[in-house]
N, C-alpha and C positions, 0 to 999 in steps of 0.2 A: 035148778038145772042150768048150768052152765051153754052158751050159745055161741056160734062162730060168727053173728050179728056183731059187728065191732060195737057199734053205735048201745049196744047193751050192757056193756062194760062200764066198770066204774070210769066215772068223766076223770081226766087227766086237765086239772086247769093252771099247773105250776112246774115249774122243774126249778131245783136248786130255791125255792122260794121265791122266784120271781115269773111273774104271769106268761103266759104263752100268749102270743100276738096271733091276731088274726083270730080267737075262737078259744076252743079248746079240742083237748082228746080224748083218746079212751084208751082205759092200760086194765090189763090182766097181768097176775103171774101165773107162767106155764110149770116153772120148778124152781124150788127151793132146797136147796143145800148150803153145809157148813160155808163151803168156800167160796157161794157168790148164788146170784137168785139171776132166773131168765126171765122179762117178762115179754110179752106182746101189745105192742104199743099202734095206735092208729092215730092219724092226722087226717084231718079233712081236706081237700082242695085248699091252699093260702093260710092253712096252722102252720106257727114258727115259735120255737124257744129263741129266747133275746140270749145274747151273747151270757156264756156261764162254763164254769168249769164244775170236778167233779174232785173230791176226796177219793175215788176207787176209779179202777180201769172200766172202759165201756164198751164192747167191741157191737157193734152192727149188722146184721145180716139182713135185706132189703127182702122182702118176701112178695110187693106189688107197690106198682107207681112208678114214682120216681122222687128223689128228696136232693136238696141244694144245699149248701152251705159253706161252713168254713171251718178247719179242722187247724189249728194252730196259726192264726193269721191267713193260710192259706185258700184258694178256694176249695167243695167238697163237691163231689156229686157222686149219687149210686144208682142206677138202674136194676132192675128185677135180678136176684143170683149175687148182688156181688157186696162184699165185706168192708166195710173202715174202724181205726182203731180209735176212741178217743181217751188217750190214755192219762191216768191223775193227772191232775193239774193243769193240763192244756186247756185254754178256749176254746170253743167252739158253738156253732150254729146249726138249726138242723128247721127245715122249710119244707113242706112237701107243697109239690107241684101240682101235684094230682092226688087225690084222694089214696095215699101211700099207709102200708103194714109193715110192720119188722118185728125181728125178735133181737129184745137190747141185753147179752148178758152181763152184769156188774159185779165185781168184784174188789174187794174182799164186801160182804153185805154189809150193808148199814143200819142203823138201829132205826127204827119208826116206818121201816120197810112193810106194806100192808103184807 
């Protein structure tokens, strides 16, 4: 039986194949179709992916907390409600500040995607 307990979620301890600093996370997928997979990801208070890009587009929607970072060299920040794109190829970083939720959808899917 599936739970809204993030902390019960399969652990998230890599992104792009390189370790998440500060800890690890926890990711669910909420939906899965042809053209791209949403999942729900959580960060604890001081989880951080290290600088990495992506093969598929990534768009962001913050659902709690607050997250920092860097979306193409630039700085990133998103409080509750609000959207970033991190689109192929770009750098980027993503830190929550405070024990932060979101739903990341990616596109086009990728293979080895749980």
């Amino acid at each position: 039986m599936e739970t809204d307990d993030p902390r019960s979620w399969p652990l998230l301890t890599n992104v792009e194949g390189l370790p998440l600093l500060g800890g690890h996370g926890h990711v669910r997928i909420r939906l899965r179709e042809n053209h791209g997979v949403l999942f729900e990801i959580f960060y604890p208070a001081g989880v951080a992916s290290p600088e990495h890009r992506h093969a598929h587009d990534s768009f962001v929607h913050l659902l709690s907390g607050r997250l920092i970072g860097t979306a193409g060299g630039e700085p990133a920040q998103l409080e509750p409600g609000e959207c970033l794109a991190h689109p192929e190829g770009v750098l980027h970083t993503v830190e929550a500040v405070v024990d932060s939720r979101w739903l990341e959808f990616k596109s086009p899917p990728q293979a080895g995607w749980r």
